[in-house]
N, C-alpha and C positions, 0 to 999 in steps of 0.2 A: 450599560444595558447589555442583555447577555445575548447571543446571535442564537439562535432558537432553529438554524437551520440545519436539516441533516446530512449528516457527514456522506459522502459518496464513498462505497466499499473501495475505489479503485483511490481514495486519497489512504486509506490505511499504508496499502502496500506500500505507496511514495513515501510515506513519513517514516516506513518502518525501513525501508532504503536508506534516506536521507530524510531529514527535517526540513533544510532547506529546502531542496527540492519539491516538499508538498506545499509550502509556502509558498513558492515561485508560480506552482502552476493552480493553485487552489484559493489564494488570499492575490495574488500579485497577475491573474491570469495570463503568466505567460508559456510559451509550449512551443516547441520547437521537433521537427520531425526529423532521424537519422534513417540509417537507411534497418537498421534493429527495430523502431518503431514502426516503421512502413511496413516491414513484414507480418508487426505483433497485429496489426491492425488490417490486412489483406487474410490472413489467418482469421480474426475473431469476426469479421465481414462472412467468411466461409461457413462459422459455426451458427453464426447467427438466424443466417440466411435459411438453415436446414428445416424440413417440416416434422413436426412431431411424427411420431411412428411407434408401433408397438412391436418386439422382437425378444422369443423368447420367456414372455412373463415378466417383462422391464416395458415401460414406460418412459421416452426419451423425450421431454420438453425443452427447445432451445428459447433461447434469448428470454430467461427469463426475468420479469417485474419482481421487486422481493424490497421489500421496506420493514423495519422495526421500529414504529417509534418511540418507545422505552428504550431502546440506546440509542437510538437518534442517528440510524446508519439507514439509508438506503442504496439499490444499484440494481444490476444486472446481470444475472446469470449466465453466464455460455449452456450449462446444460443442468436440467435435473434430473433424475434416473428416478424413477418409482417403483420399485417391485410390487405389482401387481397381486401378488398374495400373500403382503403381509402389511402391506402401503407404505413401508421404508425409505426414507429418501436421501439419496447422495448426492449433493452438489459437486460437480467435473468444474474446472475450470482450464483452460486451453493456454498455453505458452509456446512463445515462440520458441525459447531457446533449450535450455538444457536446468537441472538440478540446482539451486544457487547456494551458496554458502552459507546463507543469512537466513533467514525465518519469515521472510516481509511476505514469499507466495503463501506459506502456511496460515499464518492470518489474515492474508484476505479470502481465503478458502473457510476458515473456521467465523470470519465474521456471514458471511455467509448463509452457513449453517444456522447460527443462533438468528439473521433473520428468518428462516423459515422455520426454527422452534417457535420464536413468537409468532408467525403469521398459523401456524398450522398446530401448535401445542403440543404436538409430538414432539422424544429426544432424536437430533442428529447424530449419531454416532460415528462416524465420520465419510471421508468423500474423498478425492482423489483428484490429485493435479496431471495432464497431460504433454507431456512436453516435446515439440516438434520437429527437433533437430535429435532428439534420440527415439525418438516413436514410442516412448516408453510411459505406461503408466503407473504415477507411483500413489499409493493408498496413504491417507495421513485422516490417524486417529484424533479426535479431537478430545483429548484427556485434563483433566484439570489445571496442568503447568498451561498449556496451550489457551484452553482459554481464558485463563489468569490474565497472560500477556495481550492476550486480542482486546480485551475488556480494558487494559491498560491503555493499551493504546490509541482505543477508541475513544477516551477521555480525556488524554493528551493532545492528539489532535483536534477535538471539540473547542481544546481551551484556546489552544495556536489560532483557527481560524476565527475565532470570536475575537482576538488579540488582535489579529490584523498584522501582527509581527512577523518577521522573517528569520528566522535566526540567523548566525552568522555563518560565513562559511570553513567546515571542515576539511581539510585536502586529503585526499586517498585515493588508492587503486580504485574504488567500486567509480571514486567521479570519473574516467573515459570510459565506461560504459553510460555516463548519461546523456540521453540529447541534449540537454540545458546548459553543458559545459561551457559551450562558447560564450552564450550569456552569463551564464552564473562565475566564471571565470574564478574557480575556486582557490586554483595554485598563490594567483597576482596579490588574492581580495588577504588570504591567509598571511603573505606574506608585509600586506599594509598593515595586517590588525598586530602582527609580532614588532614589526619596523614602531607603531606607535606605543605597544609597551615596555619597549626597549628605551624610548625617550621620555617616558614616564617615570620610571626609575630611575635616569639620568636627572631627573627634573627633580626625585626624590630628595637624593643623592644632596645635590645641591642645598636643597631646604636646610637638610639634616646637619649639612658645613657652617653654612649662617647660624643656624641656630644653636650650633656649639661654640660658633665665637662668640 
């Protein structure tokens, strides 16, 4: 039976971080707060909280409701910006930290977008991440690679949390930046899944001796 429920915009980013990691807190409900979290979330409490207001010939909506159910994604906006004379809209999304390496805030910024294509049938052309530890804002176009990947992985993830599955665990730099580390214990689990195909081979090994006497 296929799980028919919509993907939450904020599981994209996890999975485009880590797989496991959207597993853990999306199929497996577990979550664990650092003190990177606590700020991400005092921060997005701040934006949330804010009242609409008009500045300029912009149109500033917080917290906003936005579902698609043709991709099967719904969530929550930090902000939407609407130029009021031409009804153009930008999806802002707020961060705590700085710039990342990786692409995971870009697509949760562009799934975004395409839900308020579908809810509104106007093109998003793109929107813009804010990030709090550099005060800086950076514009990100939503161009066809981008949303190739977003689309991708909105699909991917669909399939994982209809699975019920966790994938296994990857060890890397990005895992001390997550709060699940303690739990998800990636270094230990990596180094049980190598330690048992290492005795697998040895077990190969073996077969192949008998079987050639």
């Amino acid at each position: 039976m296929i799980d028919a429920r919509l993907v939450p915009l904020a599981a994209l980013q996890h999975f485009a971080f880590c797989p496991r990691q959207c597993a853990l807190i999306h199929n497996e409900q577990v979550w664990a707060d650092n003190f990177l979290t606590a700020q991400g979330n005092l921060l997005h409490e701040r934006v949330d909280s804010g009242e609409p207001e008009t500045r300029k010939g912009v149109r500033f909506e917080r917290g906003v409701q936005v579902a698609a159910p043709k991709l099967g994604i719904t969530g929550k906006l930090d902000l939407v910006e609407r130029d009021l004379s031409n009804g153009k809209l930008c999806p802002v999304e707020y961060k705590r930290g700085k710039p990342k390496p990786g692409d995971w805030d870009e697509i949760q910024l562009c799934a975004q977008a395409l839900c308020l294509e579908e809810m509104t049938g106007q093109t998003v052309p793109e929107g813009a991440l804010w990030y709090h530890q550099t005060r800086h804002r950076q514009v990100i176009e939503f161009g066809t690679e981008l949303r190739q990947r977003t689309l991708q992985v909105i699909a991917e993830v669909a399939a994982m949390l209809a699975s019920g599955q966790t994938p296994k665990a990857v060890y890397g730099k990005h895992c001390h930046a997550c709060s699940l580390y303690d739990l998800c214990n990636p270094k230990l689990l990596q180094q049980d899944n190598s330690s048992k195909y290492v005795k697998k081979l040895f077990a190969m090994d073996d077969t192949d001796e008998k079987t050639a006497e």
